[in-house]
C-alpha positions in Angstrom: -11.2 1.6 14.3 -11.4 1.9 10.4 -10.4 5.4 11.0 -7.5 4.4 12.5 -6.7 1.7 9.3 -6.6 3.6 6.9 -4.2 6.6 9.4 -1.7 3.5 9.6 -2.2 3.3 5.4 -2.0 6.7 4.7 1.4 7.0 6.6 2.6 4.0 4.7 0.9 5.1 1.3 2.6 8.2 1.6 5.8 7.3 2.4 5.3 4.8 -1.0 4.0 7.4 -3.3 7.3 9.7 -2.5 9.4 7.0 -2.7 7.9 6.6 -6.2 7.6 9.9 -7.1 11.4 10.5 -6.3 12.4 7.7 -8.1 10.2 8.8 -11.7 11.9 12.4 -11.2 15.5 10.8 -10.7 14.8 8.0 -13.5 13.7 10.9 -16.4 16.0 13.4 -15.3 19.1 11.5 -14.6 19.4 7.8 -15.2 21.7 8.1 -18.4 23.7 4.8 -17.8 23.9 2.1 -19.9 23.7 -1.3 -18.9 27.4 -2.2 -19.9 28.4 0.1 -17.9 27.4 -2.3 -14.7 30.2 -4.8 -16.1 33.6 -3.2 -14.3 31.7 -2.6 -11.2 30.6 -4.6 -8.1 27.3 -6.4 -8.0 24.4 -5.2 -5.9 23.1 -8.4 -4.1 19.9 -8.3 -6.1 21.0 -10.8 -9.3 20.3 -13.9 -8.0 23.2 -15.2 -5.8 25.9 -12.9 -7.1 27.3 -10.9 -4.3 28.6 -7.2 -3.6 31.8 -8.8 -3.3 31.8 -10.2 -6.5 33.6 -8.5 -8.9 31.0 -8.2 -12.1 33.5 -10.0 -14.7 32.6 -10.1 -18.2 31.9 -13.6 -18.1 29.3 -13.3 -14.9 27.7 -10.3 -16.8 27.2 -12.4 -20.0 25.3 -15.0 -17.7 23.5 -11.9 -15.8 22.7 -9.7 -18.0 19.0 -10.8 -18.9 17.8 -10.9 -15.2 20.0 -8.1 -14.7 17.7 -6.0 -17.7 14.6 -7.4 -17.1 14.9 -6.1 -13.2 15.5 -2.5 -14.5 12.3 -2.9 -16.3 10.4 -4.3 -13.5 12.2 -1.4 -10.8 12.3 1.3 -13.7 10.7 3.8 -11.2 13.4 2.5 -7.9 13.3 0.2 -5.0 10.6 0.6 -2.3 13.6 -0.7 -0.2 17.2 -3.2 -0.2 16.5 -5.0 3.0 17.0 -8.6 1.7 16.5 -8.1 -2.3 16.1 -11.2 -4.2 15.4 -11.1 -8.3 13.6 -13.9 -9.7 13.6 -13.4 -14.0 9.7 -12.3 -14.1 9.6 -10.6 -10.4 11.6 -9.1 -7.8 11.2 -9.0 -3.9 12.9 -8.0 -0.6 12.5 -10.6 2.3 11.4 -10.1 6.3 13.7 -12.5 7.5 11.8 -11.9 11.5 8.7 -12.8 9.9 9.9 -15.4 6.8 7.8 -13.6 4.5 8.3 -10.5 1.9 8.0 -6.8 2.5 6.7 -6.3 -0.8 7.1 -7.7 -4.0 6.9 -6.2 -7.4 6.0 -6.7 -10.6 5.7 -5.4 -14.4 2.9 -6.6 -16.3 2.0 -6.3 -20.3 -0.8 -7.6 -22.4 2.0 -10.1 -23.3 3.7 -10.9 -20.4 0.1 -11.9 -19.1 -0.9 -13.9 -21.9 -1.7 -17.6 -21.6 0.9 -20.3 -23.0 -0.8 -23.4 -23.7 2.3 -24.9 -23.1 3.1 -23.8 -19.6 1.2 -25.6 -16.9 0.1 -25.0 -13.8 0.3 -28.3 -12.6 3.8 -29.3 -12.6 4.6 -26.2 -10.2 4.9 -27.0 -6.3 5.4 -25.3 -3.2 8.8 -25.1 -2.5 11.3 -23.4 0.4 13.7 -20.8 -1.5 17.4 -21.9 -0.5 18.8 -18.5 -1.3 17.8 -17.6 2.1 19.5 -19.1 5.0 17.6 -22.3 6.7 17.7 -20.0 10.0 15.1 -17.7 8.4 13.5 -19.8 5.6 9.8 -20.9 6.4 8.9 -24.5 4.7 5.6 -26.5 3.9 5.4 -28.1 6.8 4.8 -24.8 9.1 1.4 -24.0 6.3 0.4 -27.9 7.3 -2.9 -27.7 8.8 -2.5 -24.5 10.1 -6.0 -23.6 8.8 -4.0 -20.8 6.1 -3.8 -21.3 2.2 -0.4 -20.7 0.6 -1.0 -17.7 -0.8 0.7 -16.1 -3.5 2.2 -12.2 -3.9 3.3 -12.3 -6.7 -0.2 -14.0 -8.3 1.2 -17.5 -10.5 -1.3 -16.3 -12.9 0.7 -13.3 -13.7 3.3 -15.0 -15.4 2.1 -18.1 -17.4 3.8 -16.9 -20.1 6.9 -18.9 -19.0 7.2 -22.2 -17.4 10.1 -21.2 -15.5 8.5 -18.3 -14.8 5.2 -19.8 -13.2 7.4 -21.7 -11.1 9.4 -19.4 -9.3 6.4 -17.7 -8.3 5.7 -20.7 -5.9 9.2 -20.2 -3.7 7.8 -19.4 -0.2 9.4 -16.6 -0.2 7.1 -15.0 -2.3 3.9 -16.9 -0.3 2.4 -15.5 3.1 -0.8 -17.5 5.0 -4.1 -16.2 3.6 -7.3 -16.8 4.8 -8.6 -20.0 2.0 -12.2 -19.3 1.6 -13.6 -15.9 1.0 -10.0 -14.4 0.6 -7.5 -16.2 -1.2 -9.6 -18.1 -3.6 -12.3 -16.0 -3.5 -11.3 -11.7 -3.6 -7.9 -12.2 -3.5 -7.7 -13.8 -6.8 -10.2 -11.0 -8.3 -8.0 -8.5 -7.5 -5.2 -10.6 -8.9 -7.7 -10.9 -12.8 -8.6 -7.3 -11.7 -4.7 -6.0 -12.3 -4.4 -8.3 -15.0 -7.2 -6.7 -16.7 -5.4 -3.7 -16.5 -3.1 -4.3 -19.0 -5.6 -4.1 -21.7 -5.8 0.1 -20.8 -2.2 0.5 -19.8 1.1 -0.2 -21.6 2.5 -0.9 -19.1 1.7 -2.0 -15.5 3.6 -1.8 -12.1 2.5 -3.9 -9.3 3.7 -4.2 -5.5 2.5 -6.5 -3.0 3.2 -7.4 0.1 1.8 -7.6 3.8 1.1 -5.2 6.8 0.2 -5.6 10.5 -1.4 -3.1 11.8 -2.3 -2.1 15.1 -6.0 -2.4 16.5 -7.5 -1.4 19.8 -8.3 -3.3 22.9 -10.6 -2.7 25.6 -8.0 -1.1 27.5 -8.0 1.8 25.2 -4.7 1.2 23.9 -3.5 0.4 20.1 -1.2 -3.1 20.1 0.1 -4.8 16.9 -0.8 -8.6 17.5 -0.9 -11.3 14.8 -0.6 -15.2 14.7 2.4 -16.9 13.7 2.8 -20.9 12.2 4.7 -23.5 12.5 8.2 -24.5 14.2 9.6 -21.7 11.8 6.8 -19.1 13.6 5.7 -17.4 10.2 3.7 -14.4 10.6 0.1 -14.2 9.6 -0.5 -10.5 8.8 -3.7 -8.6 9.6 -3.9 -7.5 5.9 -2.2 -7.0 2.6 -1.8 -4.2 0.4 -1.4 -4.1 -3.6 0.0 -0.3 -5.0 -0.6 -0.7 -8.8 1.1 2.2 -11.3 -0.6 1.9 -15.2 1.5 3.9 -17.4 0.4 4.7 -20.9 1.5 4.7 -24.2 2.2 8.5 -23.7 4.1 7.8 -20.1 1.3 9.4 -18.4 0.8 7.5 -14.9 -2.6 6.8 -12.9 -1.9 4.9 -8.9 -4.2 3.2 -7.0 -3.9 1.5 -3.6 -6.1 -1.1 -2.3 -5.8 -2.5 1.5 -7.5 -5.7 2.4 -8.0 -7.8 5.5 -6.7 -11.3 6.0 -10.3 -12.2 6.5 -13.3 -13.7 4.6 -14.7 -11.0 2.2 -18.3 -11.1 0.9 -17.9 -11.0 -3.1 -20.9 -8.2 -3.6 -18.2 -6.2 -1.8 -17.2 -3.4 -4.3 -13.5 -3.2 -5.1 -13.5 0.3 -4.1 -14.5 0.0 -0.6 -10.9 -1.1 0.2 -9.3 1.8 -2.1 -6.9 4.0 -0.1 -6.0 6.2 -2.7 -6.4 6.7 -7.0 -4.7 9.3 -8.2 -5.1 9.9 -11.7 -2.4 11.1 -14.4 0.1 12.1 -11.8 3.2 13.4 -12.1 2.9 13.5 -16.1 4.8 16.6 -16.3 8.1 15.5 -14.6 
């Protein structure tokens, strides 16, 4: 059965890795543009709530522009997808409307952007439903309610306490899925989250994308089925496991990946990191 895990990850690792690949070749060989160059053109639905059909005025790119260049830093390397894109200002994510939680979210992280604000605070930030999606396909508090799963975070809030504002948006549910409380998300989860952060103390900078899977397992039949739970009046989707990709690039532009899948289940904390590693591939693609 692991065998056939880490099959499922490998198809959806590699599908990642050339989507990444592609875009470091396209964004070193031919991504010249400037950013005023956006201004006389349509917006892409992926700057907060301005729309393709909005016609990017001077005055709406004045009020964009610093989401609009702090998302070409976080996406320098391209878009995994555009199903459903929504840009926060620290973090950007595309949304499973079927399931009401993310495909993936991504991230860039620095030793500053990571560094601890005494004056942020974790305590004024609550759980909240994200109205830029419609009610139809938004999932609220009340379907986590003693439904036995943790709100748990893919973009980690301890990522970006840097920023009040910041800290804050990472607790839209959009950017939550239901995690397993004890063992997972309080427990391994959240080392993996300090384990990235530490990562920024050997890397530059640092690319991280998040987000959930549900993959198939076999019955006594014989036969492979995708099956996972679902809360709430809203049905959100509990998925089987999630997934972190995480790019350091040095000072030099040199790139080392690694890919980690994890279950949605309790994990014992003498397990090593490493036995849920799918892939590290080091200095990659340093000549292109």
């Amino acid at each position: 059965m692991k065998g056939q895990l880490l099959r499922n990850f490998f198809y959806i690792g590699g599908f990642g890795v050339s989507c990444f690949c592609s875009g470091i070749y396209y964004q070193r060989n031919f991504a010249t543009w400037e950013y005023g160059n956006l201004k006389p053109y349509p917006a892409l639905p992926i700057f907060g709530t301005v729309s393709a059909a909005t016609p990017f005025t001077p005055q709406i790119a004045d009020q964009k522009m610093s989401v609009a260049k702090r998302v070409s830093q976080i996406m320098k390397y391209g878009f995994p997808s555009l199903d459903n894109v929504r840009s926060f200002e620290d973090y950007v994510l595309s949304y499973d409307r079927r399931n009401r939680v993310a495909n993936w979210v991504f991230e860039h992280l620095t030793a500053e952007t990571v560094k601890h604000n005494p004056d942020v605070d974790r305590a004024k930030c609550d759980f909240k439903p994200d109205e830029s999606i419609h009610h139809f396909f938004r999932s609220q508090n009340t379907d986590y309610k003693r439904s036995g799963y943790d709100r748990g975070h893919l973009a980690a809030a301890g990522n970006h306490k840097c920023n009040q504002k910041h800290i804050e948006e990472t607790f839209f549910l959009s950017n939550i899925a239901p995690q397993v409380a004890v063992g997972f998300n309080r427990d391994y989860w959240n080392s993996l989250e300090k384990y990235v952060r530490k990562m920024t103390k050997n890397y530059t900078n640092v690319y991280c994308c998040t987000g959930p899977l549900y993959l198939p397992r076999k019955e006594p039949d014989g036969k492979n089925y995708v099956k996972y739970e679902v809360i709430g009046e809203n049905h959100v989707a509990v998925p089987t496991h999630f997934y972190k990709i995480i790019v350091g690039e040095t000072t030099d532009g040199e790139l080392d990946m690694e890919a980690y899948c994890l279950p949605n289940a309790p994990i014992s904390a003498s397990t090593p990191l490493s036995s849920f590693r799918i892939f590290f591939i080091y200095r990659f693609l340093q000549k292109v």
